[in-house]
C-alpha positions, 0 to 999 in steps of 0.5 A: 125285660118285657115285650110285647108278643110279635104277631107271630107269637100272638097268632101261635097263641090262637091255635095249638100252642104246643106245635111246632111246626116250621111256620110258612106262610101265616094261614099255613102255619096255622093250618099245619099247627092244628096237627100238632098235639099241645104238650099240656103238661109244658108251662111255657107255649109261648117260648116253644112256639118260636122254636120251630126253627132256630140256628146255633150262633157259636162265634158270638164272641169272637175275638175277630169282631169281623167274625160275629155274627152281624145284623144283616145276616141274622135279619135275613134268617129272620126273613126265612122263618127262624125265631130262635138263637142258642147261645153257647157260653164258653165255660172258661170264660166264665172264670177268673178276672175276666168273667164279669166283663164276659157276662156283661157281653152275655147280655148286651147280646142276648138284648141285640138278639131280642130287638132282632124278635129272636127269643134266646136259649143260654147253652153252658157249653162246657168241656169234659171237665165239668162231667168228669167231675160229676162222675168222680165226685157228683157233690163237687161237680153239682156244685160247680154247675150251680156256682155258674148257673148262679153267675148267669142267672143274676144277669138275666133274671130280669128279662121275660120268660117268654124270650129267653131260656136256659140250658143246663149242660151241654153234652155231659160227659158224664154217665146217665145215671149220675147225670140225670139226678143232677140235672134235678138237682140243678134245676131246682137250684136255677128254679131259686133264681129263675122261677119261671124261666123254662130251662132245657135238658139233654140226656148224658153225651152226645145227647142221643134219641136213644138215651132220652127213651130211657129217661122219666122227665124231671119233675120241674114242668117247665123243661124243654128236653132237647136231642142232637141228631147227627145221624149218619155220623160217617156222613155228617162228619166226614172229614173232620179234622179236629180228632187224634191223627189217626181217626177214620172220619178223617179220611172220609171223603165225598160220600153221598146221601142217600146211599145203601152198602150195594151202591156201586160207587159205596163198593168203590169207596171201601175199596179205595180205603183199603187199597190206600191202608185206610182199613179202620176208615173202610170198616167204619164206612161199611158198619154206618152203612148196615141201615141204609143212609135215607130218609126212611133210616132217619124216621125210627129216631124222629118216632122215638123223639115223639113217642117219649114226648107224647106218652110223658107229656113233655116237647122234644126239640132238636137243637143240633143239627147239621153236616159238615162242608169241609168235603161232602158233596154239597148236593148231598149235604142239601138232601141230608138237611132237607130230610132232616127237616122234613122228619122234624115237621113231621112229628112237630118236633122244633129244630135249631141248626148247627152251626151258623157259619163255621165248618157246619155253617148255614153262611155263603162264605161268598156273599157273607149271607145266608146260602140260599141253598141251605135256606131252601132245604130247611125253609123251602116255603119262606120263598 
């Protein structure tokens, strides 16, 4: 589905059309976008100008419609500068009797999402199942990827390439090599029915910086390589709660950002772990602390990002990111955020927060709007 460019997107047409650099007000956006180098050998600038900053939207579907993401608070991020929505799409869902009722309200939602000016990128978020196919048997797994990809492409083939993309495989749990040939392969299948659709890829896993610098780009120009950064992950997921019962995160609790191993109050916590039992907990805590927890820990990651998108000619964005609230220190969770956002600006990469108002979420679970404090760490300039 067609529509006219917004003025925003028109304006990133104008300039630099590779950047993307968080917009601010539009004159400095449009000074800061002069910075940027444009990714030449990208076909697709006018979709990747909205990614600058963006927001993951799982829950979409929920059973309880009270839970769904609702106009309001999606027109409020809007306000603040976001202009791209990832869509996870439940594998299991996709199946059965009940997928075509499934993908219908895959597209009556991406169509709400575009009459908000937000362009859409469809996550196949899947499980295991898919890449432990893919590792024991490639032709099978590969197979599966396409049947899916099949099933959603004819749904969205109709609406402008400029508003929505695809994403192959979330997270595949399958080993590099393997997951890299049939990614290709899988792009090329998608290219039969979306030929100018970009589509998005991640390394195999948990889709680190480091596995991308290890990869040659595929050969489909229209691709936009996407990184999860969750560093440091002691931090980011202290106390997560949804691993086996013995799992160290769990009993992760209160940690701050920054923080280096000397820090007082980081001695006391490993002492308190080991004094309560918690030895693996303790150990885990000190191993994440070897780099120091701070903004200058983070940039390596942010440089290798930049460095494999310059020298192969191919945009980088982030498409995860976040830390959960369940027991950080909500001040340190806001620096985190912040410097997160600040290294991302910095190298031009786009960014798309996890999550949107779960355990990582960037929701007032008070007010049911977007929590100011969050808004001001990742758009400080939209106020």
């Amino acid at each position: 589905m067609s529509g006219r460019p917004s003025r925003l997107l028109f304006a990133a047409r104008l300039v630099l059309l590779g950047c993307m650099l968080a917009p601010g007000p539009a004159l400095a956006a449009e000074r800061d976008a002069q910075a940027c180098a444009v990714a030449e050998g990208f076909a697709n600038h006018e979709l990747l100008s909205t990614m600058r900053r963006g927001v993951n939207l799982p829950g979409w579907d929920h059973e309880d419609q009270s839970r769904r993401p609702n106009a309001a608070q999606l027109s409020a991020l809007h306000e603040r500068g976001f202009r791209h929505i990832r869509l996870p799409l439940d594998e299991r869902k996709l199946d059965g009797d009940g997928s075509e009722a499934y993908l219908d309200r895959m597209f009556e939602q991406v169509i709400f999402l575009l009459s908000l000016d937000y362009t859409v990128s469809l996550d196949l978020h899947a499980g295991s199942a898919i890449g432990s196919t893919l590792e024991t048997d490639p032709q099978r797994g590969e197979a599966r990827l396409a049947a899916l990809w099949q099933a959603i492409a004819a749904r969205v083939r109709s609406i402008d390439p400029q508003k929505l993309a695809v994403e192959l495989l979330n997270e595949p749990d399958v080993s590099s090599a393997i997951w890299w040939k049939a990614a290709g392969r899988t792009a090329a299948a998608i290219r039969k029915i979306l030929p100018a659709h970009t589509i998005i890829v991640g390394p195999a896993g948990p889709q680190r910086h480091e596995t991308l610098a290890g990869l040659q780009p595929l050969a489909d120009p229209n691709v936009i390589y996407a990184i999860h950064y969750y560093d440091p992950f002691a931090f980011t997921h202290q106390g997560a709660d949804w691993g086996d019962d013995d799992d160290p995160i769990s009993h992760l609790e209160g940690l701050p950002f920054p923080a280096r191993l000397a820090d007082p109050a980081m001695q006391e916590k490993i002492a308190e772990l080991e004094k309560a039992g918690q030895q693996r907990a303790a150990t885990v805590l000190r191993d994440a602390l070897d780099t120091p927890w701070d903004e200058a820990g983070m940039a390596g990651a942010f440089d290798t990002m930049r460095d494999w998108s310059v020298a192969h000619d191919r945009p980088v964005i982030v498409n995860e990111f976040g830390a959960l609230s369940h027991v950080a220190p909500r001040e340190a969770r806001l620096d985190w955020l912040a410097a997160v956002r600040r290294q991302a600006e910095k190298r031009c990469i786009g960014w798309t927060h996890w999550d949107f108002q779960d355990g990582f979420g960037l929701i007032d679970p008070e007010t049911g709007m977007p929590d100011a404090g969050i808004m001001q760490a990742l758009t400080p300039g939209a106020d």
